[in-house]
Structures are given as structure tokens and as C-alpha cells.
C-alpha positions in Angstrom: 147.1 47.4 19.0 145.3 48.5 16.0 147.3 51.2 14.1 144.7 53.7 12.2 146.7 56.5 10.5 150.3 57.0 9.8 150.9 59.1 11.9 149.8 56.5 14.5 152.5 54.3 13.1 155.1 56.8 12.8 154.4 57.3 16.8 154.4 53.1 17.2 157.7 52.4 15.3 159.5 55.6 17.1 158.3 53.8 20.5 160.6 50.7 19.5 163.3 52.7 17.9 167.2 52.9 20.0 167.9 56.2 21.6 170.2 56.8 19.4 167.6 56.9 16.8 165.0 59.3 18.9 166.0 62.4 17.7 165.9 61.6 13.8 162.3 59.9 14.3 161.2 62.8 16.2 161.9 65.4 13.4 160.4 63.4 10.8 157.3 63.4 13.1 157.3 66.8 13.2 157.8 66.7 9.4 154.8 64.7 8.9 152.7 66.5 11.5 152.8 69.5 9.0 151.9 67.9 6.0 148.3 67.7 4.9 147.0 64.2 4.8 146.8 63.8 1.3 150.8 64.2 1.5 151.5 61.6 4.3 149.2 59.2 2.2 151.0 60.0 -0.8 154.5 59.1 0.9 153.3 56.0 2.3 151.8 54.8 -0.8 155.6 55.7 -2.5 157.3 54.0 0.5 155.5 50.9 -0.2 155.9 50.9 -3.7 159.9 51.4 -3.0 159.8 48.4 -1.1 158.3 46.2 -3.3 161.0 47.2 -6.2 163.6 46.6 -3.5 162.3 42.9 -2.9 161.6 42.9 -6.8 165.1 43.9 -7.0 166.4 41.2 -4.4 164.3 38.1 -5.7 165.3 38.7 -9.7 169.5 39.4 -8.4 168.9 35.8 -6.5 167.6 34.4 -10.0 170.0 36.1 -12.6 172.7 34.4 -10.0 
């Protein structure tokens, strides 16, 4: 399944999520659905830059040990 906006894959990853999750995911949707799509890209770009400084993070901790 190719996944072409984030939205798409906001709507993919809620799909696989518990129920007790549902509810969260589904007002972040609707977060996202009112944001202009320079915004969503923005996040996403931010979300994936957090990531990498978490695994940054991880992999120096695993080296200073």
C-alpha cells in the first residue's frame, strides 16, 4: 500500500492502533485535517528530526556507557 500524504498515514497507523487508542488518534486527525498543508508538512519534517535526536540520543548514552 503506497502511503502518499500524511494524512494518508495518519489514517494507516490509526487503522492498526488498540481501541483503546481510537479516540486520541481520531482527534489528532481532526487536528491535522484543519491545518493547511504547509503545517502538516512542517510537523512531520519536526517529528522526524525528533526521532533522529532520540536515536542520536540512545546510540551516544550506549557509547558514554
Amino acid at each position: 500500500m503506497e502511503i502518499e500524504s500524511p494524512r494518508n498515514k495518519a489514517h494507516f497507523i490509526l487503522d492498526k492502533l488498540p481501541d483503546t487508542k481510537v479516540t486520541e488518534a481520531l482527534s489528532y486527525l481532526e487536528f491535522l485535517e484543519n491545518l493547511p498543508e504547509d503545517k502538516i508538512d512542517a510537523i512531520e519534517e519536526w517529528m522526524e528530526n525528533l526521532g533522529w535526536a532520540i536515536l542520536g540520543s540512545k546510540v551516544a548514552k550506549q557509547d558514554w556507557e
